[in-house]
C-alpha positions in Angstrom: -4.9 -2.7 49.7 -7.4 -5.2 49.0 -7.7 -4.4 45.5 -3.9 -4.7 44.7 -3.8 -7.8 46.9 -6.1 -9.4 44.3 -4.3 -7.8 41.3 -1.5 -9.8 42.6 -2.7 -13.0 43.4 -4.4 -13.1 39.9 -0.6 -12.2 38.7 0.7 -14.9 40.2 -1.9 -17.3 39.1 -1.8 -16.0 35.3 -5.5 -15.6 35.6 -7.1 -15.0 32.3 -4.3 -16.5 30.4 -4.6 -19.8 28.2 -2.3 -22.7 29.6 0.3 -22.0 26.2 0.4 -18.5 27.3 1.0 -18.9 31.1 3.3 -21.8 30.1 5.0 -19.7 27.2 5.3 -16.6 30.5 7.2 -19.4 32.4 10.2 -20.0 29.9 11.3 -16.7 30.2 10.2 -16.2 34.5 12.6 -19.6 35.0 15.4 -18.9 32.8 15.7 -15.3 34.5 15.7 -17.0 37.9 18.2 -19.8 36.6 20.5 -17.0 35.1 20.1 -15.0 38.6 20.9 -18.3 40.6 24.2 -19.4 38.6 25.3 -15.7 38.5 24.9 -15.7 42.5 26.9 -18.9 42.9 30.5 -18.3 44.3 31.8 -21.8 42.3 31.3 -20.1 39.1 34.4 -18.0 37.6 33.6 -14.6 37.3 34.3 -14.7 33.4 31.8 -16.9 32.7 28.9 -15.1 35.0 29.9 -12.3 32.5 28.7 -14.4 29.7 25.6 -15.8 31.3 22.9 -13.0 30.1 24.7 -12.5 26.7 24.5 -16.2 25.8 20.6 -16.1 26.5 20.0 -12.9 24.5 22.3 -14.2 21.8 20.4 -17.1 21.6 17.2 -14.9 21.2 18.4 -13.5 18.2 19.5 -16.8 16.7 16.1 -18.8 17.7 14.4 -15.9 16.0 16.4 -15.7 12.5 16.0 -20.0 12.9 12.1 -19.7 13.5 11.8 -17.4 9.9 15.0 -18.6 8.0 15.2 -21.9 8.1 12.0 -23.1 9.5 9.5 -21.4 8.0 11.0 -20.4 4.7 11.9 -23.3 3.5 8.8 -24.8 4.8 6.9 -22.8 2.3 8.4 -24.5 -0.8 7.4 -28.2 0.5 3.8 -26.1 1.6 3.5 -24.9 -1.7 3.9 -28.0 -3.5 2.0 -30.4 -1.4 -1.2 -27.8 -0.6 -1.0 -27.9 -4.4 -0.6 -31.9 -4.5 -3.7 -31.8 -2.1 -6.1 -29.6 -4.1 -5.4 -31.5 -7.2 -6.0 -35.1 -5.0 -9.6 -33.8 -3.9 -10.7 -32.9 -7.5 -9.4 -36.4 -8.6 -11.5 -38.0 -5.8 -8.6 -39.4 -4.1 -9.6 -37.7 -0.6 -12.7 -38.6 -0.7 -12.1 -42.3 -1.3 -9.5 -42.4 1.7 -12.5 -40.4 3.6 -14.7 -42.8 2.6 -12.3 -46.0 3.8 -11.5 -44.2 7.3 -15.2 -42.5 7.7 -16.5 -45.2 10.0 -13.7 -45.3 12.5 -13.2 -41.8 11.8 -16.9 -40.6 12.7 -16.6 -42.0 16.4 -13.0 -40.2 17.3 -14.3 -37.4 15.1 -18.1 -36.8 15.9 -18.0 -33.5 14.9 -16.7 -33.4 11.6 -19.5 -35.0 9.2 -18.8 -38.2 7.6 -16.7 -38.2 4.3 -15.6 -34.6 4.4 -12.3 -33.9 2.8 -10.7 -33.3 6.4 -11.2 -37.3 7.3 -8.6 -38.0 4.2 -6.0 -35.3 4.8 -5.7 -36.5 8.4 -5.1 -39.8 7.3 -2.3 -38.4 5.0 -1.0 -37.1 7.7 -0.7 -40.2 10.0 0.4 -42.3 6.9 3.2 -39.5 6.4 3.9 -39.1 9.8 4.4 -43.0 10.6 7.1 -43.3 7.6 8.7 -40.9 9.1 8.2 -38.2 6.3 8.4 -35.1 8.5 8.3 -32.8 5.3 5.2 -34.4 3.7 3.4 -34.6 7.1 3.5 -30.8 8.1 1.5 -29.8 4.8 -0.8 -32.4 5.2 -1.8 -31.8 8.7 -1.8 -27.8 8.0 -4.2 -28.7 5.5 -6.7 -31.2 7.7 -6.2 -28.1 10.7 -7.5 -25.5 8.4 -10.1 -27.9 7.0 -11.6 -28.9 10.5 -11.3 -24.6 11.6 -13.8 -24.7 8.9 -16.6 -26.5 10.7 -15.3 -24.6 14.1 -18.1 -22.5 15.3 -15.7 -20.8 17.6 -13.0 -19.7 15.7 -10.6 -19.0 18.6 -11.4 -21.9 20.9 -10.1 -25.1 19.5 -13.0 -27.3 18.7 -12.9 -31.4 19.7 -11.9 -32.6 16.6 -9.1 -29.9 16.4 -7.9 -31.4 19.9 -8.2 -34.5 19.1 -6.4 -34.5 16.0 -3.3 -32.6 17.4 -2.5 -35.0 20.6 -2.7 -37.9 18.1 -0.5 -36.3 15.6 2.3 -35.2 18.5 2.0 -38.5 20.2 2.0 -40.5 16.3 4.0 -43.2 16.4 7.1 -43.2 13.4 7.3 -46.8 12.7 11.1 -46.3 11.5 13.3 -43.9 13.0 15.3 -43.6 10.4 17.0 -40.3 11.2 17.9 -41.5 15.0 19.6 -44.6 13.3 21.1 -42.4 11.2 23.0 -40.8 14.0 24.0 -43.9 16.0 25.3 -45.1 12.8 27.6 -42.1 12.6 28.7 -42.7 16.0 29.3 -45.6 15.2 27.2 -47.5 16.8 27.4 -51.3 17.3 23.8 -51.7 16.2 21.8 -49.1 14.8 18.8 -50.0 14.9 18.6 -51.9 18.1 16.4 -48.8 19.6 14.2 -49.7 16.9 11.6 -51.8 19.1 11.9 -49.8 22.5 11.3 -46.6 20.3 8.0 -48.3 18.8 7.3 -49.8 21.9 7.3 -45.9 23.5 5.4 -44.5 20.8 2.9 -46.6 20.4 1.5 -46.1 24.1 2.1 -42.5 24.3 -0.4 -42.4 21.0 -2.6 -44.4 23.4 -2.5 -42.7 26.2 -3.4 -39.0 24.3 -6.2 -41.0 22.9 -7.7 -42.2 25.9 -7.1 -38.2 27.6 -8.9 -36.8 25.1 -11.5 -39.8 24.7 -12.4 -39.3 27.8 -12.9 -35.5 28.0 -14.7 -35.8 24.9 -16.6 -38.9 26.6 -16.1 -40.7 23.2 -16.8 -44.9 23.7 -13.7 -46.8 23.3 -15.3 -49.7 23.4 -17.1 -49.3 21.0 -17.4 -52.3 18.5 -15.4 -50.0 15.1 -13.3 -48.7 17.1 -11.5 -51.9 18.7 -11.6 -53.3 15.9 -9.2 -50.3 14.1 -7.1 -50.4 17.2 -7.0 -53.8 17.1 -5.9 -53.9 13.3 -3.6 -51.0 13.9 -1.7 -53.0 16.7 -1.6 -56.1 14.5 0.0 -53.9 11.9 2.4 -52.2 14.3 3.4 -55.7 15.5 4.1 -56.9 12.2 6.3 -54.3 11.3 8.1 -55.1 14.4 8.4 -58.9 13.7 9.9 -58.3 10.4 12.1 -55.6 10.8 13.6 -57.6 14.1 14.5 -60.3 11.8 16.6 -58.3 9.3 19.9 -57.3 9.6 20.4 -53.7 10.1 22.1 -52.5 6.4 18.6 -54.3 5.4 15.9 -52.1 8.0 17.7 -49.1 6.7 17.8 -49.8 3.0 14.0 -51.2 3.1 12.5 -49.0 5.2 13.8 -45.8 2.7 12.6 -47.3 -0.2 9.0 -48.0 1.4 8.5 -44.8 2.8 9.7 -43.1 -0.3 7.9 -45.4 -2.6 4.5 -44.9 -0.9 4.8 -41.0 -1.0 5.8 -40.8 -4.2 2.8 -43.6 -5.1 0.7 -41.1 -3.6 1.9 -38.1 -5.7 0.9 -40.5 -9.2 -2.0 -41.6 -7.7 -3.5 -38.2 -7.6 -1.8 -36.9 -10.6 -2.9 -39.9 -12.8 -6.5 -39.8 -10.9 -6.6 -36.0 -12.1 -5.9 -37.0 -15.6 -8.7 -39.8 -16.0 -11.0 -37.6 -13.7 -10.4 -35.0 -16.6 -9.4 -32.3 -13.7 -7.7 -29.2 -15.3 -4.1 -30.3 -13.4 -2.2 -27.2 -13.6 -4.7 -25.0 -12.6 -6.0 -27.0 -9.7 -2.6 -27.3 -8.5 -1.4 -23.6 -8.5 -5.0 -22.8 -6.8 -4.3 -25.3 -4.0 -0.5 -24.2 -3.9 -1.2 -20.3 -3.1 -2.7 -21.2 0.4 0.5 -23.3 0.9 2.7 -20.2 0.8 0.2 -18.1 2.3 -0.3 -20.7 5.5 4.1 -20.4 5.6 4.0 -16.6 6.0 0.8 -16.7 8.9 2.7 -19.8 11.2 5.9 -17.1 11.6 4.9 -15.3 14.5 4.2 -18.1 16.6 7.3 -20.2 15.2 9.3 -17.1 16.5 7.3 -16.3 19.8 7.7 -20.2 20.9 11.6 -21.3 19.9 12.7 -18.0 21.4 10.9 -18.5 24.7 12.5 -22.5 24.7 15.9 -21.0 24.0 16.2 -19.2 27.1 15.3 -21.4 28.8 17.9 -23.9 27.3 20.8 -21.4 26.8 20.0 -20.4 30.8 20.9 -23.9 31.6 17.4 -24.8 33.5 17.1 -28.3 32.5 20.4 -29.0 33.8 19.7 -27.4 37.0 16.0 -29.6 37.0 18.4 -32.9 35.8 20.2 -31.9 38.9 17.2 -32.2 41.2 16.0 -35.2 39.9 19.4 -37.1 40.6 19.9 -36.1 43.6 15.8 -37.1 44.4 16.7 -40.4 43.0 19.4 -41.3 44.8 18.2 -40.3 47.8 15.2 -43.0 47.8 18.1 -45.5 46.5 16.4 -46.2 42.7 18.8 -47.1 40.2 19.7 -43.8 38.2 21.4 -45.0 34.8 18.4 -43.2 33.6 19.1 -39.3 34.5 22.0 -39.0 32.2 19.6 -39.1 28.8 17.2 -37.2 30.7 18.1 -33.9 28.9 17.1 -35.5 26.0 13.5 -36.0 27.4 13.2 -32.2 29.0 13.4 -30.8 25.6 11.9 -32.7 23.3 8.6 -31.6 24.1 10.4 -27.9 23.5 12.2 -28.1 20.4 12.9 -31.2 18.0 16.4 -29.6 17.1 17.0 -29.0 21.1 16.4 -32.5 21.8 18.4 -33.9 19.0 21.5 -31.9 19.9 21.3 -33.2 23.5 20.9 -36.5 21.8 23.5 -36.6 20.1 25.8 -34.5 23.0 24.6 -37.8 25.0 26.0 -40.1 22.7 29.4 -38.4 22.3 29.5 -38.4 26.2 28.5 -41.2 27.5 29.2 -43.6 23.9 26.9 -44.4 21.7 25.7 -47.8 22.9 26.3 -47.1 27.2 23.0 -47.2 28.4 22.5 -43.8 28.4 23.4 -43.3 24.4 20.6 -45.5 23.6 18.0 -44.2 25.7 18.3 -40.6 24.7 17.8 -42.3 21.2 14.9 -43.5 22.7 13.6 -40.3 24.3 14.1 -38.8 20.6 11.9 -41.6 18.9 8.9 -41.7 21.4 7.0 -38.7 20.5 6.3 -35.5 18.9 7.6 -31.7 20.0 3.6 -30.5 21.6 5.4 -26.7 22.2 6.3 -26.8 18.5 3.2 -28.3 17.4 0.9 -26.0 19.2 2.6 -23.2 18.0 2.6 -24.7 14.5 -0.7 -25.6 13.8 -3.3 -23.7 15.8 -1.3 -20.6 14.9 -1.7 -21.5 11.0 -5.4 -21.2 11.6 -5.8 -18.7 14.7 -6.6 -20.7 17.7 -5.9 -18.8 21.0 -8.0 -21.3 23.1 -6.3 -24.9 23.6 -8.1 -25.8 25.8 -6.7 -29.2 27.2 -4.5 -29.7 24.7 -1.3 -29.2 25.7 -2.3 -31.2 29.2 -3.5 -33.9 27.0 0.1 -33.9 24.9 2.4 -33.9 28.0 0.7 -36.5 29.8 1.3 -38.6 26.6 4.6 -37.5 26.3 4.9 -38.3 30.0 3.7 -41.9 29.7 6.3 -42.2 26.3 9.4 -41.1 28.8 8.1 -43.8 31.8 7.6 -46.4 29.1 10.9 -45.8 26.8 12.8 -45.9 30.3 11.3 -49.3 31.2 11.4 -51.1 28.1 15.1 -49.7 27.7 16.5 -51.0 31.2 14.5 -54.3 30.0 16.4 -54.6 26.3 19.3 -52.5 27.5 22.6 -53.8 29.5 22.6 -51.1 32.0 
């Protein structure tokens, strides 16, 4: 009795399992119970409690065929040309100079990884990418830096510092123009497009901070030390002149502007390390199809855990549990009397730790409910803008290189994500008529 008393209690507490696998259990454990509670519920016509279970395995099936045929495929032909990119950048000397710029500030976050190694520069393409808002040129990039820092892991399986580190900044990045959510409200005709410009910078920018204070302090990494407030310092001058001059444009001008300079930059970068290559007198071609082969290869090796993770988050979606937990919260809210213009984007917010595309269809189902400029349009837009999918990223990158130990990482990304919900619901009720 004893024995199977312990067996349970160490089923119950998922002992033995890392935090993405307990968590990952837990999708399917609370969209089983959801499923069982609305079929149980005497309100709901008997037709559509016959659906219920079909419309969760159906969605199975689709997440699945999603996670290899339009994720991961096509993500092979952007891999394949920017692993290739990257190979021929580090025999021009291109990621070594950006190693060499970022290396100081770089060496404190990163102790671990030694100073100028390639891995310093293909993080910092990353970032760069990432804050344009160049989602396609990011992903390879980061792949890259995450398979160059599993080189110096000692424990292959456990995800090292610098590993960490790097993932709750990437997730928690700040996109300094949100071009695709303007995009949106523009086709919804929206008053203002870009008027969730600020609040969305505004949210980013202290979820980044709060994952880099977590993980700072777990790695008990100095903050106060005199290089690294001085970058933060420069980046939050740089961040606050983007906002002061893209506030003072019209909005046909921040959408126009901000293509061209987040276009023109990548593509600087591609003829930067092309036409390094060429005076370097780097054999181009070659270089590039050698670097280009682990881009494909890295496309095939993610699919598992692309289709393990977006089917788990669509049963729970397609089981309805974040409405039920939406639910909850109003009625908590209202019962303490706090103002709760709030709940009706929070959909938004529940998934977009889960799935980008989840979160960007609730976005949008917002803004064709409630209008895209009510209070609740724009903070969904908000929610969308403030941070990074963790779920997606987690199952993204550490699977591209074989991590099964997080770690804290995935603690570290939802308590930044946590702090980007609080803060793009505050500065919203502050910039937003509500």
């Amino acid at each position: 009795m004893e024995n199977f008393s312990k067996k349970f209690i160490d089923f119950i507490s998922f002992k033995k399992q890392s935090p993405l696998s307990a968590m990952w259990v837990l999708f399917f454990v609370a969209a089983f119970i959801t499923a069982i509670i609305k079929w149980l519920n005497p309100e709901i016509p008997q037709e559509q409690k016959n659906e219920i279970f079909k419309v969760i395995v159906d969605g199975m099936f689709d997440s699945a065929e999603t996670a290899v045929m339009k994720i991961a495929l096509p993500l092979a032909g952007v891999m394949t040309f920017f692993m290739g990119l990257l190979a021929v950048g580090e025999k021009a000397g291109a990621i070594g100079f950006l190693s060499r710029l970022i290396g100081p500030f770089f060496s404190r976050l990163f102790p671990e990884v030694p100073l100028n190694h390639p891995a310093s520069g293909q993080m910092i393409m990353n970032f760069s990418a990432n804050m344009l808002g160049l989602d396609n040129a990011a992903t390879p990039f980061g792949l890259k830096a995450m398979q160059s820092l599993q080189d110096l892991n000692p424990q292959k399986e456990v995800a090292s510092n610098a590993q960490i580190m790097f993932l709750v900044l990437h997730s928690a990045g700040p996109v300094l123009i949100p071009l695709s959510i303007m995009a949106q409200r523009s086709i919804y005709k929206a008053q203002d497009p870009s008027d969730i410009f600020i609040p969305c910078l505004i949210a980013t920018y202290f979820a980044t901070l709060t994952g880099l204070i977590f993980v700072a302090i777990k790695q008990k990494i100095n903050l106060f030390d005199n290089v690294i407030l001085t970058w933060l310092g420069g980046i939050t001058i740089f961040i606050g002149f983007v906002l002061w001059y893209f506030s003072n444009l019209p909005q046909e001008e921040v959408t126009s502007q901000s293509k061209i300079i987040s276009n023109v930059i990548l593509y600087g970068f591609v003829l930067i390390f092309i036409l390094g290559a060429v005076w370097k007198k780097v054999d181009i071609f070659d270089a590039f199809i050698e670097g280009a082969k682990g881009g494909f290869e890295t496309s095939v090796k993610i699919i598992p855990y692309l289709v393990a993770m977006l089917v788990a988050i669509s049963c729970l979606r397609n089981a309805g549990t974040l409405d039920m937990i939406v639910g909850v919260i109003r009625t908590g809210i209202e019962f303490v009397g706090i103002n709760t213009a709030f709940v009706d984007a929070l959909p938004t917010a529940l998934m977009h730790p889960l799935s980008g595309g989840g979160s960007r269809a609730m976005m949008i189902s917002t803004m064709q409910t409630f209008g895209p400029d009510s209070f609740a349009g724009r903070l969904s837009c908000v929610f969308q803008g403030s941070a990074d999918t963790i779920f997606y990223v987690l199952a993204l990158y550490f699977g591209s290189v074989g991590i099964k130990q997080t770690r804290y990482t995935l603690w570290a990304g939802l308590t930044a994500d946590l702090v980007g919900i609080i803060t793009a619901i505050w500065v919203s009720y502050i910039f937003f008529p509500h």
